[in-house]
Every structure is written in C-alpha cells, then in structure tokens.
C-alpha positions as CSV (number, residue, x, y, z in Angstrom):
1,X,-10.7,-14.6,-4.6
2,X,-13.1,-15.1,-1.8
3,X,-12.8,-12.4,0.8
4,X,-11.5,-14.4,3.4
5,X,-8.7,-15.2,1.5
6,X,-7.2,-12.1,1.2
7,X,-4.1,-9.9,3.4
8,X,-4.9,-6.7,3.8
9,X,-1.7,-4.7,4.4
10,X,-1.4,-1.3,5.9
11,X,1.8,0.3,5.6
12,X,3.5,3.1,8.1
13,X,6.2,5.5,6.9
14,X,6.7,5.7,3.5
15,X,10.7,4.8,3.7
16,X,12.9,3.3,0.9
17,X,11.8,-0.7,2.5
18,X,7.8,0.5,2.1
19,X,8.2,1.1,-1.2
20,X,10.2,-1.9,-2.6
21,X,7.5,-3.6,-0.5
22,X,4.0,-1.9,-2.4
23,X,6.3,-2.8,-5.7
24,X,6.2,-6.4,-5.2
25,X,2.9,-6.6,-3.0
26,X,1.0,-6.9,-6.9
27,X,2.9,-10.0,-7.0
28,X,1.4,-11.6,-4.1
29,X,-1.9,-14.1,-4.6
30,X,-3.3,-13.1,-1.5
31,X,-2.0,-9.5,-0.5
32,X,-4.0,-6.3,-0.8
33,X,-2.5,-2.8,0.0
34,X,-5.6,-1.1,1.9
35,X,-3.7,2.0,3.9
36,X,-0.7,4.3,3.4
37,X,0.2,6.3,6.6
38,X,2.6,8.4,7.6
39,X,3.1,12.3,9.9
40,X,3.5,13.8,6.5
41,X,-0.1,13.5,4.0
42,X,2.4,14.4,1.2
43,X,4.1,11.5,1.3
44,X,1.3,9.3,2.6
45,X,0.1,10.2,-0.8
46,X,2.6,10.0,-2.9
47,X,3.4,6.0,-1.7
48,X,-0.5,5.5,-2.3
49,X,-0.1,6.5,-5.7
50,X,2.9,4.9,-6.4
51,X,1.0,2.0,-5.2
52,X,-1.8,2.1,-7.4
53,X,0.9,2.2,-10.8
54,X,2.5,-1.0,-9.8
55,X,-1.1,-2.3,-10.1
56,X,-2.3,-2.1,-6.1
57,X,-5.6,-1.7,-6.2
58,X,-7.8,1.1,-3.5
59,X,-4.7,1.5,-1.4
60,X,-6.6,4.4,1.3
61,X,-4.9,7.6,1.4
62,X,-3.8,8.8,4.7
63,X,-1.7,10.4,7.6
64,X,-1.8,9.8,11.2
C-alpha cells in the first residue's frame, strides 16, 4: 500500500479500550500501530508486544 495511504496510530495508556483497539487495528486496510506510550515502560511494553501477536507490525516501544 503506497505510503500515503496509510494511519499511523499512536496509542497513550495502555487501558482495557487500548488493547481491544491494537486487537482489531490488524483488521484495518489502512491502520498501522507505530507508538505505545504510557508513565509506566512496563506496560508501554507489554501493549507493544501484545500488538505485534495480533499481527501489528514495528509498533515503537515507549514511555513518556
């Protein structure tokens, strides 16, 4: 898909809503997971990785 038409997603706080959301993002035709955030690295992690089994691809690890 040609680079401009792709969604790059970032996603703040790692909560019970971001995660059903990185679960279906592999569905979408155009979305791309590219950041995980959150206070706590641990769990900035842990959604990034969560992310990259339901088949998101180079979600960026991250806390801020």
């Amino acid at each position: 898909m040609p680079d401009a038409d792709v969604f790059r997603w970032a996603v703040l706080g790692p909560g019970s809503i971001a995660r059903r959301f990185v679960r279906e993002l592999p569905a979408s035709r155009t979305g791309v997971l590219v950041a995980v955030g959150s206070s706590d690295a641990a769990r900035a992690r842990a959604l990034a990785d969560e992310a990259e089994a339901a088949g998101g691809a180079g979600a960026a690890r991250g806390a801020g």
